[in-house]
N, C-alpha and C positions, 0 to 999 in steps of 0.2 A: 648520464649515469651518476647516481650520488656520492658522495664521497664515504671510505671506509667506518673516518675516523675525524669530527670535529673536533678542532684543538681551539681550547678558549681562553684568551688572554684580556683582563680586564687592565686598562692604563690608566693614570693618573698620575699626571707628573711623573713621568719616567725618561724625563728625557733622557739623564745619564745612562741609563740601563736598558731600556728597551729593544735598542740595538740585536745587544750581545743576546737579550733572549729570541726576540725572533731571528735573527739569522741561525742558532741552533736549531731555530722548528724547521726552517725552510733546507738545511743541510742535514735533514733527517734522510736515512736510507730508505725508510716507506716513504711512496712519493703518495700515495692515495691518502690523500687529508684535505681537509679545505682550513684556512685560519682565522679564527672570528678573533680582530681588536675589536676592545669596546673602549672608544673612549670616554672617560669619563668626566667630562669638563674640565678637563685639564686645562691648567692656565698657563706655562710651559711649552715648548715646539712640541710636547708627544703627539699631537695629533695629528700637524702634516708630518710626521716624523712615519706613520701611519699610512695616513694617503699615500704617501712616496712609494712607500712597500705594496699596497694596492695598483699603483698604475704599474709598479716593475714585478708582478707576480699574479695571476690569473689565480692562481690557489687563496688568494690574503682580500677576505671581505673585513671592511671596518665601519664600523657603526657610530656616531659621536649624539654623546646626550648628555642633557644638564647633570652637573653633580648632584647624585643620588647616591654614590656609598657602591663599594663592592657587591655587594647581594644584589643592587638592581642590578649593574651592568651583568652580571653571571643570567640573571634572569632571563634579559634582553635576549645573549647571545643562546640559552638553552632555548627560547620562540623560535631563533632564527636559525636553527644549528640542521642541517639536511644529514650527517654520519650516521652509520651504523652503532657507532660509540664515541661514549664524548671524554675527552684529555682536555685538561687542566693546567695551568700554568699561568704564575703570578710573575706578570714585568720586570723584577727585579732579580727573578732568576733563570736558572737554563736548565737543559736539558741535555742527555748524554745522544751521541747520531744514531745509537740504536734503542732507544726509548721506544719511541711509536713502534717501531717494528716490535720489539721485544714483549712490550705488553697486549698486541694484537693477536700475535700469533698465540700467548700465553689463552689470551680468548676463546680465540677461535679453535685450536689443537684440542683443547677442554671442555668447549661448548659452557664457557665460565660465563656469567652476567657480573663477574667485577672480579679484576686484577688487581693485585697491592702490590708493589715492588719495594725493595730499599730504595736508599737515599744517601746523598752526600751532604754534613755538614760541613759549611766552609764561616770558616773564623778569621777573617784575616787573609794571609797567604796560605793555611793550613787545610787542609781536608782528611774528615772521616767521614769511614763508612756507616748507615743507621740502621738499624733494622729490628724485626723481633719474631716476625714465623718461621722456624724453620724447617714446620711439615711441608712436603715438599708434593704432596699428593693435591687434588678436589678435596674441597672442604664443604660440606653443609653449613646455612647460616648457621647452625646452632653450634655446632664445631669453630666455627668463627668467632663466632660470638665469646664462646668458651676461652678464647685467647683474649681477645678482647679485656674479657675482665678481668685477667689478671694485671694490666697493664694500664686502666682506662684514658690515664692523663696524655700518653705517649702522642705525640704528634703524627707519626706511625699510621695512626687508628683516624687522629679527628680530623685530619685534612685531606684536600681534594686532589691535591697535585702529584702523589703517587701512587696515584689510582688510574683505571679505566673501567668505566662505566658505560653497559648496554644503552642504547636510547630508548629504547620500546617501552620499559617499566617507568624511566621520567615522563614520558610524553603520556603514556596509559594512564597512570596514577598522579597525574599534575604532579610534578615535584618540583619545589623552588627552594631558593634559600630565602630565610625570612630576615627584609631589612630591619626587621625593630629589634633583632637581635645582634648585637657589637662584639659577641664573643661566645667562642665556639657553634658560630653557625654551619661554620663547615661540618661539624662533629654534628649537629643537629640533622642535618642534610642527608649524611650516610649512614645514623639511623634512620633515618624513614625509609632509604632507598635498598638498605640491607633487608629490611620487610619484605619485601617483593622479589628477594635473590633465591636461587634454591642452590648454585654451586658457584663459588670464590677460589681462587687459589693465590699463591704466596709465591711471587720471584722472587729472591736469592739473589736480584743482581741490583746491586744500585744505578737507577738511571734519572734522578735528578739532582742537581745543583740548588740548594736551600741556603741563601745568603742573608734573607731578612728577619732581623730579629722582633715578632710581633709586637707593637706595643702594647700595655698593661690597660686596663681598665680603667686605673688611676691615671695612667698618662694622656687617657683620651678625655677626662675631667669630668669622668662618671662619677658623680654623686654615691656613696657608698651605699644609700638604700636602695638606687636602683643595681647597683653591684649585688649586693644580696639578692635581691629579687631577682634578676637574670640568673643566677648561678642556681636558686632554686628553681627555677622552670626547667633550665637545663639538665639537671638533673631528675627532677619528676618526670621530662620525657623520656630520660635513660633507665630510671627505674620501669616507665611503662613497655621500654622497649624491652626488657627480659622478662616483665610478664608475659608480653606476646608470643616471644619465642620460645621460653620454657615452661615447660609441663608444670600444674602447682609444686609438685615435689621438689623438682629441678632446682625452681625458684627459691622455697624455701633453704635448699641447703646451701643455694649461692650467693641466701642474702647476706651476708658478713661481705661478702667479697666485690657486690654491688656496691654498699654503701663505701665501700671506698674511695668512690669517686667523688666523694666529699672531702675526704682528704685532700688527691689529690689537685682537685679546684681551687683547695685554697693557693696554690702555687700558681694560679693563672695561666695555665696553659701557656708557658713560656717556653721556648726550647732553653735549656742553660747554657749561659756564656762559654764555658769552659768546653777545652777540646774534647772528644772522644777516645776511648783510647784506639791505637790504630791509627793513629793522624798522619798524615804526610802534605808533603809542600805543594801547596796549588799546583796541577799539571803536571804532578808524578803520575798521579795514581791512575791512570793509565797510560798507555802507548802513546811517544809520542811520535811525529812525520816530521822531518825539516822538508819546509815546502821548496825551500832551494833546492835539494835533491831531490824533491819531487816533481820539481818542473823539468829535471835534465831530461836529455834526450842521450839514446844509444841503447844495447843491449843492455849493459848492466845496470843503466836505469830505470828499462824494462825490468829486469828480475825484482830490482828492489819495491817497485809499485807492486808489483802482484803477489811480495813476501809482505806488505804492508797491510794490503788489502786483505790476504787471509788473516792476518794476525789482527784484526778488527772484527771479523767474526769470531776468529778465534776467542778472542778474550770473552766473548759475553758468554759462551761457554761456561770458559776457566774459570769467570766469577760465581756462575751459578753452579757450580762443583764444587768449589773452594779450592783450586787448583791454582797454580801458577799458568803463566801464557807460557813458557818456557815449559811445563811439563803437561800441558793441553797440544803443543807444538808437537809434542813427541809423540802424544798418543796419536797422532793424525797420520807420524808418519810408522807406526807401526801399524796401523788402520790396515798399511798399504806395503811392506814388506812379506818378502817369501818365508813360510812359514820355520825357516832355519837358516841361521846366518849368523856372521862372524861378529866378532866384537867390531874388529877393524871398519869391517861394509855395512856395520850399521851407523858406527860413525859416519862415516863419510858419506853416505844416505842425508847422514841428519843437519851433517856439514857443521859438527862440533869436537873439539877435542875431545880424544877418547876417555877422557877419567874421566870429564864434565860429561858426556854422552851416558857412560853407565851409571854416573852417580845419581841423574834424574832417573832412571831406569828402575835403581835401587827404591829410589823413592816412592815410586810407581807401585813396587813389588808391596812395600812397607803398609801403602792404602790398602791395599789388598784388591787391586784393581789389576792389576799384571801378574803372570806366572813364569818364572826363568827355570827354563829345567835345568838340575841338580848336575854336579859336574861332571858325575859318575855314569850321565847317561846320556851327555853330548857325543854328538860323531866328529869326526875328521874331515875336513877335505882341503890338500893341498898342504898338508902340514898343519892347517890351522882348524880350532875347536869349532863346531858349529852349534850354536844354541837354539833350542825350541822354544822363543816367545808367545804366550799366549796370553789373553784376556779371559778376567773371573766374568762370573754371573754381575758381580756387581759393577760390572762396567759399563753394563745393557742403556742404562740412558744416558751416559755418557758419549757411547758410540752413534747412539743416537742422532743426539745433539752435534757430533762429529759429521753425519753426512745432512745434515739440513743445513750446515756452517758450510759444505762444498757445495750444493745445494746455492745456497744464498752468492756464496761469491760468483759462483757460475750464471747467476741471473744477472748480477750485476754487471760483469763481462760483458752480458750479449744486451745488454739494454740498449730500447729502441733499434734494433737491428731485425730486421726483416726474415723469415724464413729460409729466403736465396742465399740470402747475406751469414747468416749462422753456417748454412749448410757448406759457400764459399771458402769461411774461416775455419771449419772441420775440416775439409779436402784439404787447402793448405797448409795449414797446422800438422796434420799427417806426413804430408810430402818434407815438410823440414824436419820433423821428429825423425825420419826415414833417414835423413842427408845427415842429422848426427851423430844417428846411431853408427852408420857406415865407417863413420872417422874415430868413433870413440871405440 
């Protein structure tokens, strides 16, 4: 059976790095992937560095060929790639454990032929978040496109690595990156390949790590005529590409907004040194697991694995809402509370301090994603007020996203476990839930 999703990593001299990125591919929560290295002549240990990962993983094919340049090895690995869709990922960076899955499902749920997700710039020990769509629907290319222009230069747009790409439209329509071109081939690529899309959509979550700063044109000791002359091809293929997609009219009133990206080229497609705002310390910015506490054993190191666990789906949620995990935490657990209840027993449900328990509540309210009814029409019971929580319309794909996250963690649970075996851990899991209901 072929695999979902080829993930293609071209190396070159990576020994420092390669590492840390593949062991992020191979600690992806989708397990359905196969992983093409290519090496690329590297002169450096990457290549048994490679091999190594080949004999310890059934998933990891690697390919070694003379130095030929990024664009061959991509090439190589798109002949030899058996996925449903192809992910991207340059040696020197990573990727977050629910990437693959996040931008698969974004696919397949949409019946999309290409995903764009944000991104994480990292500076140093610093990271921000990157991004720029924030329609949150199916897009037509031309709709796409549309964003596109206002933006052209954004890295965002010209590169391969926060995307996911159908194979059927590469493989149908030969599509390659072109070696003779040193800059913005990536950009070149996903126009040709946006040609042949009819529906795109925009994740809201950042799932990769972007650590290398590309070099310039000048750096690579390109001659400034042929710099010129690359940056006009480049751009004549970007002007031909919103002839194709829009209407003459379209076109004309877009051209002001097209030739911008002349402007923007002369900046060389660099990402800028300088943080983003929003920055935080390498390995805040999300959730983190002490694996010492994760290794314990006992019940309460049961609880905390499986509060861990949720709160890893949880989050990719929370970022695609713009939500805190702390106030994604909550909507889960009001998902699942009786439709009236106390201040006190929702706290202690939520197993937080009661000011802290309502202040996210509040905040909830403030989105306009939650309803507290008014004081004047709580009931009683037992001396204390009972309040009627409920969720607006505009919570509908939030809650959504709430039961595909119990969904997911509950596949995960039962992974590789047999029918008998699930059905087993149902009957027993019952029988103890029963044993402490009786005590409590």
């Amino acid at each position: 059976m072929e695999p979902s999703v080829s993930i293609i990593v071209p190396v070159y001299n990576a020994g420092k790095t390669i590492s840390r990125c593949v062991d992020s591919i191979l600690k992806q929560t989708c397990r359905d992937f196969e992983l093409l290295l290519i090496d690329d002549g590297s002169t450096d240990h990457s290549g048994a560095i490679c091999d190594d990962y080949q004999a310890r993983d059934s998933r990891v094919r690697v390919f070694h060929q003379q130095n030929s340049g990024v664009s061959a090895a991509r090439n190589l690995a798109l002949r030899e790639a058996k996925g449903e869709y192809l992910q991207f990922v340059d040696s020197d960076d990573w990727i977050t454990p629910d990437a693959t899955a996040s931008l698969l499902r974004a696919a397949r749920d949409n019946d999309c032929d290409m995903v764009i997700a944000d991104f994480y710039r990292v500076v140093g020990e610093r990271v921000s978040p990157k991004g720029d769509i924030e329609e949150t629907g199916v897009m037509t290319r031309q709709e796409f496109a549309s964003h596109m222009m206002e933006n052209p230069g954004d890295y965002y747009y010209g590169v391969l690595w926060n995307k996911l790409y159908r194979r059927q439209p590469v493989m149908e329509h030969r599509l390659e990156m072109n070696p003779a071109i040193s800059w913005c081939e990536d950009f070149m690529f996903n126009l040709e390949y946006i040609r042949y899309t009819q529906r795109i959509i925009a994740l809201q979550v950042p799932i990769y790590y972007y650590v290398k700063t590309k070099g310039s044109l000048v750096s690579q000791s390109v001659s400034l005529s042929r710099v010129v002359r690359m940056k006009l091809a480049v751009f004549e293929y970007y002007n031909q590409f919103y002839r194709t997609v829009l209407d003459e009219e379209a076109y004309e009133k877009s051209k002001l907004k097209i030739y911008r990206f002349l402007v923007d080229a002369a900046g060389d497609g660099v990402v800028p040194p300088g943080i983003l705002p929003g920055s935080a310390k390498l390995g805040t910015e999300r959730f983190h697991v002490n694996n010492d506490i994760l290794a314990g054993e006992g019940p309460l190191f049961d609880q905390f694995r499986r509060r861990k666990l949720m709160d890893r789906y949880l989050e990719t949620a929370a970022l695609k809402h713009g939500l805190t995990l702390a106030e994604m935490r909550l909507m889960l657990y009001l998902r699942q509370i009786p439709a009236e209840i106390t201040r006190g027993d929702l706290a202690d449900f939520v197993s937080l301090p009661l000011r802290t328990c309502w202040a996210l509540l509040q905040k909830l309210v403030s989105r306009g994603l939650v309803d507290v009814s008014p004081e004047g029409s709580t009931r009683e019971k037992g001396g204390k007020k009972l309040f009627r929580i409920t969720f607006s319309s505009q919570a509908s794909p939030i809650l959504a996203d709430l039961a595909t996250t119990v969904l997911d963690y509950r596949m995960t649970m039962m992974a590789g476990l047999s029918q008998e075996e699930i059905g087993a851990y149902n009957a027993t899991s019952e029988k103890i839930q029963n044993n402490i209901r009786q005590v409590l």
